[in-house]
C-alpha positions as CSV (number, residue, x, y, z in Angstrom):
1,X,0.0,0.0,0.0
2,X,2.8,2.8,0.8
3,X,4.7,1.9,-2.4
4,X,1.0,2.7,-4.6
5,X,0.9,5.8,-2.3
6,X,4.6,6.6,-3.1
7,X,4.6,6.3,-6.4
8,X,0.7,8.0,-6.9
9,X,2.7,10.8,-5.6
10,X,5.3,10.8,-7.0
11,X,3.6,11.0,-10.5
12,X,-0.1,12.8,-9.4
13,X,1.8,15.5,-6.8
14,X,3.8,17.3,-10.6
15,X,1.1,16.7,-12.3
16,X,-1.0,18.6,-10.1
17,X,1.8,21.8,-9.5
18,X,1.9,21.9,-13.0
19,X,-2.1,22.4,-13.4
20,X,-1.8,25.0,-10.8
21,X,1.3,27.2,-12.2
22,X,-1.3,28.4,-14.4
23,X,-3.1,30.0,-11.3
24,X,0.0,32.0,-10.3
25,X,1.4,29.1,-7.8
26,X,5.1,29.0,-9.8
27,X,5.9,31.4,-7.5
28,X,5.2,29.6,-5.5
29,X,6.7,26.1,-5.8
30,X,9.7,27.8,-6.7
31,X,10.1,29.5,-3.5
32,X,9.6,26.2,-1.8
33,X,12.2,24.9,-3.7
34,X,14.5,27.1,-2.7
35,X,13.9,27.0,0.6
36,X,13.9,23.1,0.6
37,X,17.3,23.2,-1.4
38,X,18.8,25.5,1.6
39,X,17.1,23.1,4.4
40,X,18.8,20.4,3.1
41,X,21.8,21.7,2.1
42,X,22.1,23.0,6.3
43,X,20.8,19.4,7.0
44,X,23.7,17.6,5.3
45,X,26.4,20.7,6.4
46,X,25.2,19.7,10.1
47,X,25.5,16.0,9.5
48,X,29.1,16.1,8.3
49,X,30.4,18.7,10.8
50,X,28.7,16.0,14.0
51,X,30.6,13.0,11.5
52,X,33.7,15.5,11.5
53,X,33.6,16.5,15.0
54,X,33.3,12.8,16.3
55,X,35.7,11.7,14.1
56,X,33.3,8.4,12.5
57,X,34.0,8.9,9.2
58,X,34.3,5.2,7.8
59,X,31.2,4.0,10.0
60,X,27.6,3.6,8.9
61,X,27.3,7.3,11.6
62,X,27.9,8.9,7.7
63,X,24.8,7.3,6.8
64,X,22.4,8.7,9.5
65,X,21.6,12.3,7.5
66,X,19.0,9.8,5.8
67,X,17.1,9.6,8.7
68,X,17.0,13.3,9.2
69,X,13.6,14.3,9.4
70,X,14.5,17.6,8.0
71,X,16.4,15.9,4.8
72,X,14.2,13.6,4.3
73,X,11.3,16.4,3.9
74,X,13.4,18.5,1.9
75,X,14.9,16.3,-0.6
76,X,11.7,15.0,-1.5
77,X,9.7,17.6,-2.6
78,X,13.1,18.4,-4.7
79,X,12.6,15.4,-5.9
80,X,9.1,16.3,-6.7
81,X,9.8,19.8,-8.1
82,X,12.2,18.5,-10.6
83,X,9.9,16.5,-12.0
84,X,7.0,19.5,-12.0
85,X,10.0,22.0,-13.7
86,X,10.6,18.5,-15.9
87,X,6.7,18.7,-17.2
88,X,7.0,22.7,-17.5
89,X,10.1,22.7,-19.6
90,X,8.7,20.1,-22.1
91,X,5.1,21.6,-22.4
92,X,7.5,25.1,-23.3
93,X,9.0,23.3,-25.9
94,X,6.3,21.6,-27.1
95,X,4.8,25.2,-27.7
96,X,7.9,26.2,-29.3
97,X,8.0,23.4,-31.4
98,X,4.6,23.8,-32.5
99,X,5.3,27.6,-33.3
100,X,8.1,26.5,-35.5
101,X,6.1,23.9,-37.4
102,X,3.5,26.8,-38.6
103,X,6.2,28.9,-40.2
């Protein structure tokens, strides 16, 4: 049942922000992408200075950003995102495309 709800996500979640950029939500998913990109990227700078400071580099400690809460949250609506600014740059270029092929 969670991998369904996982990958109906996955796929229904960009297909959805992309309905809604029409509405004036880009703004708005960008922003959250940025923001998400920052929390992560603090999430992973805190997990390697705690690996750094303790000095358990070559243990599975490395792999614990994973579990972040934080990280976790973040890196998947990047995940998500990409594949919403995936469906936006294709339907751009099917326009242009399609512009080109009336000339």
């Amino acid at each position: 049942m969670l991998v369904y709800l996982t990958l109906g996500g996955a796929v229904f979640v960009p297909v959805a922000m992309f309905v809604l950029r029409r509405r004036r939500y880009a703004y708005l998913f960008d922003l959250l992408a940025a923001l998400a990109l920052l929390l992560a990227n603090l999430s992973a700078a805190r997990a390697v200075l705690d690996i750094k400071v303790t000095g358990t580099e070559f243990t599975t400690h490395v792999h614990e950003i994973f579990n972040d809460p934080l990280f976790l949250l973040s890196g998947s609506y990047l995940g998500v995102y990409a594949v919403y600014r995936l469906l936006v740059t294709t339907a751009h270029t099917w326009s242009e495309q399609s512009k080109l092929s009336r000339l």
